[in-house]
Structure formats: structure tokens, C-alpha cells
C-alpha positions in Angstrom: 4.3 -13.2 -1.3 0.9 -14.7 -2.0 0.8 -16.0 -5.6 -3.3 -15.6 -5.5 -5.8 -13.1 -4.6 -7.0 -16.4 -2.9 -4.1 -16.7 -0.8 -4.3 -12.9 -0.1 -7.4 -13.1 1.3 -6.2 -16.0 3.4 -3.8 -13.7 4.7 -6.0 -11.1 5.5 -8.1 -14.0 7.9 -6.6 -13.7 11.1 -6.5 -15.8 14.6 -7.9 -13.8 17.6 -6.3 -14.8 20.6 -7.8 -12.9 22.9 -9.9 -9.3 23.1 -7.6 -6.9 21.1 -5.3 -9.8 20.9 -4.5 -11.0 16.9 -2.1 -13.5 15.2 -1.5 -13.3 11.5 0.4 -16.0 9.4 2.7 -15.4 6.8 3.3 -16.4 3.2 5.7 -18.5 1.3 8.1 -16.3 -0.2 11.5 -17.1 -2.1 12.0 -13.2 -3.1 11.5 -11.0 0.3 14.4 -11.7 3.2 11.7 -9.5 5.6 7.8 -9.2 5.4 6.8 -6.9 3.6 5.0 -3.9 4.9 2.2 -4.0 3.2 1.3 -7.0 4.4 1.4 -5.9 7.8 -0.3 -2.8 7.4 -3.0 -5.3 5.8 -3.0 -7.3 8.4 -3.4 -4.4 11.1 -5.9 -3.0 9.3 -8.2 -6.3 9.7 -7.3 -6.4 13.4 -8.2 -2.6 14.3 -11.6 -2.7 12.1 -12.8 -5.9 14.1 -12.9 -3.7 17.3 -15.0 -1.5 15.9 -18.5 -0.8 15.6 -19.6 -2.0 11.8 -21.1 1.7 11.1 -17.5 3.1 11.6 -15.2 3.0 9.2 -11.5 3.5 7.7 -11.2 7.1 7.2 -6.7 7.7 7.8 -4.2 5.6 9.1 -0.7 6.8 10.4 1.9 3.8 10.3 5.8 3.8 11.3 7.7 0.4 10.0 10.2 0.5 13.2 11.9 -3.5 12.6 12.1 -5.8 9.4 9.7 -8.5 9.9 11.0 -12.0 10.1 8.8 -14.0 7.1 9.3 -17.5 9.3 7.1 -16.5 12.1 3.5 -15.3 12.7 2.8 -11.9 13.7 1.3 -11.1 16.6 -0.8 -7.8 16.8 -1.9 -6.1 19.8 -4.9 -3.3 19.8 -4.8 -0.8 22.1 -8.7 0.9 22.1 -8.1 4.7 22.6 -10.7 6.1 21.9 -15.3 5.6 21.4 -16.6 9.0 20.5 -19.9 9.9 19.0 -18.4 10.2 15.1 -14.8 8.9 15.5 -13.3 5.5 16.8 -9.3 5.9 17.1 -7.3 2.3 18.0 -3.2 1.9 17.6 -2.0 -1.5 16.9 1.6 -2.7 17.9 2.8 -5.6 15.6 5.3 -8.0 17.3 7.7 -10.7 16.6 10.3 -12.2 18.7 9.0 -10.0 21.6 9.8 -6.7 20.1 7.7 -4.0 18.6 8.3 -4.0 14.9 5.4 -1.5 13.5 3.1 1.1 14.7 -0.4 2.0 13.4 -2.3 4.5 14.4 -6.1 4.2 12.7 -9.2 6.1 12.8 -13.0 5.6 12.0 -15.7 7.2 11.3 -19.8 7.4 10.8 -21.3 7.9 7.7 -21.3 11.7 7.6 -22.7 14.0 4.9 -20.6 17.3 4.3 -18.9 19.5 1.4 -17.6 18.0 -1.7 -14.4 18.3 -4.2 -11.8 16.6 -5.4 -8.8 17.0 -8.1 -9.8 15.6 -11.8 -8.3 12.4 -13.2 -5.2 13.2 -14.6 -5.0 12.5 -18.8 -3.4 8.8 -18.9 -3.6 6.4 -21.3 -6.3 3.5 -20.3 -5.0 0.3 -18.7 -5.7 -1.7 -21.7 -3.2 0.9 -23.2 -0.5 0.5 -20.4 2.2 -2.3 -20.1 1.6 -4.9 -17.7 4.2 -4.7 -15.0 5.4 -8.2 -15.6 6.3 -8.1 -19.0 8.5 -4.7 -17.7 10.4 -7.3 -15.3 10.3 -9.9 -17.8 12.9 -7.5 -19.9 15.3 -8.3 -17.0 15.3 -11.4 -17.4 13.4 -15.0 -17.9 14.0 -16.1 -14.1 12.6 -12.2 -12.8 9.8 -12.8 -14.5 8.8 -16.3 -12.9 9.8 -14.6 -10.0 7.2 -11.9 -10.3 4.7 -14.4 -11.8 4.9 -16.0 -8.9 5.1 -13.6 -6.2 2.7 -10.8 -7.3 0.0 -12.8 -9.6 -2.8 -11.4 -6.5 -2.7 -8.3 -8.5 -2.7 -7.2 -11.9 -0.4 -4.3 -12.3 -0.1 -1.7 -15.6 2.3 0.6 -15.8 1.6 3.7 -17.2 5.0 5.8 -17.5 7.0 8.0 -15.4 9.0 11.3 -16.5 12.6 10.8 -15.9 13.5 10.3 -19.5 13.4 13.9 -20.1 13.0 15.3 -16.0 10.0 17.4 -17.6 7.1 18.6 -15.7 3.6 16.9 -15.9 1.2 19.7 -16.9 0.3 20.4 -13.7 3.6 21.2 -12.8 5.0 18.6 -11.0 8.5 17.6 -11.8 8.4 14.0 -10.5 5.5 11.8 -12.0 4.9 8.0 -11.7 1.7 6.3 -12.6 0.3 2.7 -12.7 -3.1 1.3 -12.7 -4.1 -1.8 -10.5 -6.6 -4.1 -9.6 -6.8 -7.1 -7.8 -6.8 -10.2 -10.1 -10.2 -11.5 -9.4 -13.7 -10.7 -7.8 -13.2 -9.7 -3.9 -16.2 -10.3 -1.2 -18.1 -7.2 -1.0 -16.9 -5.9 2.4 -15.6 -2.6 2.7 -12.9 -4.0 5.0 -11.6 -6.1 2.8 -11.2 -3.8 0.0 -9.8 -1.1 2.3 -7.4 -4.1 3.6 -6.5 -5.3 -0.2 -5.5 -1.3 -0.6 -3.4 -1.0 2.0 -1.6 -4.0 1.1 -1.1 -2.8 -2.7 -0.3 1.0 -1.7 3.4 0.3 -0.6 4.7 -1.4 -3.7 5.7 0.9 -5.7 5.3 4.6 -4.0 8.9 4.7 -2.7 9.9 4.4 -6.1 8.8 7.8 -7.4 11.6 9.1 -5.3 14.0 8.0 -7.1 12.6 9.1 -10.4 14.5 11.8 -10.7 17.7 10.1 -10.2 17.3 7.9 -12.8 18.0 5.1 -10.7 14.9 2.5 -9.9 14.2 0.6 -6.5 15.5 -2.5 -6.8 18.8 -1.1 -8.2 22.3 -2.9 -6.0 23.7 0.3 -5.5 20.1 1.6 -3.4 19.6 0.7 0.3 15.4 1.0 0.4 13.1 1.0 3.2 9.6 2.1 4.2 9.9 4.4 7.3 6.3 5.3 7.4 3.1 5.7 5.5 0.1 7.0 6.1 -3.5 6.9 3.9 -6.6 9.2 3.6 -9.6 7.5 2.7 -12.0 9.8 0.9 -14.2 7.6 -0.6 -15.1 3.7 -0.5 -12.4 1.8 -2.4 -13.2 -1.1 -4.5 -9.7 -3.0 -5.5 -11.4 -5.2 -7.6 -11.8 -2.2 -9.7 -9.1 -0.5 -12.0 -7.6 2.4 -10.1 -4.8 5.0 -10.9 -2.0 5.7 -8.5 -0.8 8.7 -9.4 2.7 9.3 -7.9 4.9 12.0 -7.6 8.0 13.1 -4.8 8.6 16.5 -3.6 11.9 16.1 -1.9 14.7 13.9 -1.1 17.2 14.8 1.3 19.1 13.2 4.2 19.1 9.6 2.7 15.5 9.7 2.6 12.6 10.3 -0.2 9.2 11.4 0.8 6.5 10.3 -2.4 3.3 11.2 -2.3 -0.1 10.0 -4.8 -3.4 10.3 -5.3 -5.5 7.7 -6.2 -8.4 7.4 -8.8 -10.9 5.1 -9.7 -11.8 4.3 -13.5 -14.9 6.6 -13.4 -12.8 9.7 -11.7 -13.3 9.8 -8.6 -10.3 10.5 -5.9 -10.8 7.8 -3.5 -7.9 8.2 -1.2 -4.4 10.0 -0.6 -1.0 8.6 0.4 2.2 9.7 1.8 5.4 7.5 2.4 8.7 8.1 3.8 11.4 5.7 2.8 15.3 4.8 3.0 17.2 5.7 -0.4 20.2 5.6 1.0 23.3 5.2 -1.7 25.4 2.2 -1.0 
């Protein structure tokens, strides 16, 4: 995983080959045996927005991981333009390696519209000065985890707020799973909305999954856990800015059939709801 928001960003520059045509390289990683998704939803993300118009932009995005990545080779992306109407611009992008098909995304965009307004409030959390950094959580598991995660992750600064399977209680608004962390990205990101939407699609399948097993009482990387992300899909309601703390507010209304469907909502420091996600993932038991 990229160890910098510098080398994030690298990430996020990728190699036209062609019109619609794309190739995106891959970090060095001693943790992940497959890419992980985020990245190429990232990556995807870059390669639809830059065949659109600049005055359209990321408003949902539908994605299906189908095949593990393979972390040795570039990825090649293909965009497929479906659709140029007057408000919306709709493009798919195929990810490939080794000549299969490996991840589906489906993305739309639209013109600045105005229109109604609402939102949920920001939930009651402690600050992120008040929450634990992530890394001293996996530093509990050990001195090698830690340099691990140090490492791996250092591109973003992750707190974590708390989650509610000590007790399986409700959150006051009723919810009986609830996960929480803040995040922003560990440094000052060029003001272009495509990167920040990029940087939040990268960030948004870390830890969602997880909230399914709340619960449970088990936690994602536990050996007796098969995990994988299935699909995902984001709303953007508002312009992101990752550089920015944000809440991601997580919570899981069912898990059945080896698989755990978590949803969140996110919120920026000041309150406002910026964007929804949804993600379907693997827990099978091994």
C-alpha cells in the first residue's frame, strides 16, 4: 500500500493508452497477497472522470469486485462511454489483468444543479483529537503490526472512535450495529474535486466490511474469517474534501448466507452529510 499521501497520489496519475484506454501501476506492498479494492475503485474513478466534461461530476458509483487483483502487474482499465445527456454523463469501466475482467464500475455525473435540501444531523461522537489513532489499536497486537501498518497505511490518518459490541446495545437512534472512525488524508491534497472524490473512494473500503461483524464479536482480520468485498457502491451528496476530518459512521443491517451488507454515512467536521455508502462482503466462517 502506498506509505505516503505522495505516493497515493502517484497512484491516482494514470497512463492513457489510448481514448477510453488507461493503465494504472501498483504499489509496493509486503501486507496485501491481492490489490486492494480501493485502490482500483480509485483508480477507475480517475479514468471515467477524464472522459468527462469538467462541469460534470461524481454524483454515484455502482462497483462489483468480480477477481482478486494480482499486486505485480499494472492494471489496465477500459471505459466504455454510455451515455452524454443534457444533466447526466454515465461511463462503465472494466478493470483487467492477465486478460480477464476483474471489476466492474458503473459511474455517473452530473451538472451543477440547484434543488431541495436535507440531510441526517452529525451523530454525538467524541472529536478526533478525543479518538484513538488506529495505529496505536494495531500496535496492541503487536510491535511488528504496528510497523506493518506504519508502513502501509501512513497516506491516511485514521481515529477510531468505538463500536457497540461490548454490550450489543443500540446507538440512540436505534441501530443495533454501530462503528465509527474519523479520517483524513495525512497532508494537503491539490484542490481538485477529482482527486478528493478519488482519495475517498480509495479510503471508503477499509474498514466498512468490518461493521458486519460487529455483532459477532469477531473483527476482520480474525484467521478463522474468510473476507471479501463483493460490491460497493457510493452517493455523493456533497463535494468531499479528504484533506478534511470526516466521520464514517457505520452500521450493518443484516448478515446472512456468508455475506454482511454494512452500510455508513459520512460527515464532515462542520456537519454536513457528504456522501452515503453501501458494501457487500464475504464473511464467510472458515
Amino acid at each position: 500500500m502506498p506509505a505516503s499521501l505522495t505516493e497515493l497520489l502517484d497512484l491516482l496519475e494514470l497512463e492513457q493508452l489510448e481514448v477510453g484506454l488507461f493503465r494504472g501501476r501498483q504499489p509496493q506492498s509486503s501486507m496485501l497477497k491481492r490489490v486492494f479494492g480501493g485502490q482500483v475503485a480509485a483508480q477507475a474513478v480517475v479514468a471515467a472522470q477524464n472522459t468527462v466534461p469538467d462541469d460534470r461530476h461524481l454524483h454515484s458509483l455502482h462497483i462489483y469486485f468480480i477477481l482478486g487483483g494480482d499486486p505485480s502487474i499494472p492494471i489496465v482499465y477500459d471505459v466504455e462511454n454510455v451515455r452524454d445527456g443534457r444533466s447526466f454523463t454515465t461511463r462503465r469501466v472494466a478493470a483487467r489483468q492477465h486478460g480477464k475482467i476483474i471489476f466492474y464500475m458503473t459511474a455517473s455525473f452530473q451538472v451543477e444543479e440547484p434543488g431541495f435540501e436535507h440531510q441526517d444531523p452529525l451523530p454525538d461522537v467524541p472529536s478526533p483529537d478525543d479518538a484513538i489513532p488506529l495505529g496505536e489499536i494495531v500496535k496492541a497486537r503487536g510491535p511488528e503490526y504496528a510497523e506493518q501498518w506504519s508502513r502501509e497505511w501512513s497516506s491516511f490518518d485514521l481515529r477510531y472512535v468505538g463500536d457497540n459490541r461490548s454490550d450489543a446495545a443500540r446507538d440512540a437512534s436505534g441501530r443495533l450495529v454501530v462503528q465509527r472512525l474519523w479520517f483524513k488524508a495525512s497532508g494537503q491534497l491539490p484542490p481538485s474535486r477529482l482527486i478528493h472524490n478519488a482519495a475517498f473512494t480509495y479510503i471508503s473500503d477499509l474498514s466498512l466490511l468490518g461493521a458486519s461483524l460487529v455483532p459477532h464479536g469477531v473483527y476482520i482480520g480474525s484467521p478463522n474469517i474468510q473476507p471479501a468485498s463483493l460490491d460497493h457502491v457510493i452517493w455523493f451528496h456533497r463535494p468531499v474534501a479528504v484533506d478534511g476530518w470526516m466521520l464514517y459512521d457505520q452500521s450493518s443491517p443484516s448478515a446472512s448466507g456468508a455475506r454482511g451488507l454494512s452500510t455508513a454515512r459520512v460527515f464532515d467536521e462542520r456537519g454536513a452529510l457528504v456522501a452515503t455508502v453501501a458494501q457487500e462482503g464475504l464473511i464467510r466462517q472458515v
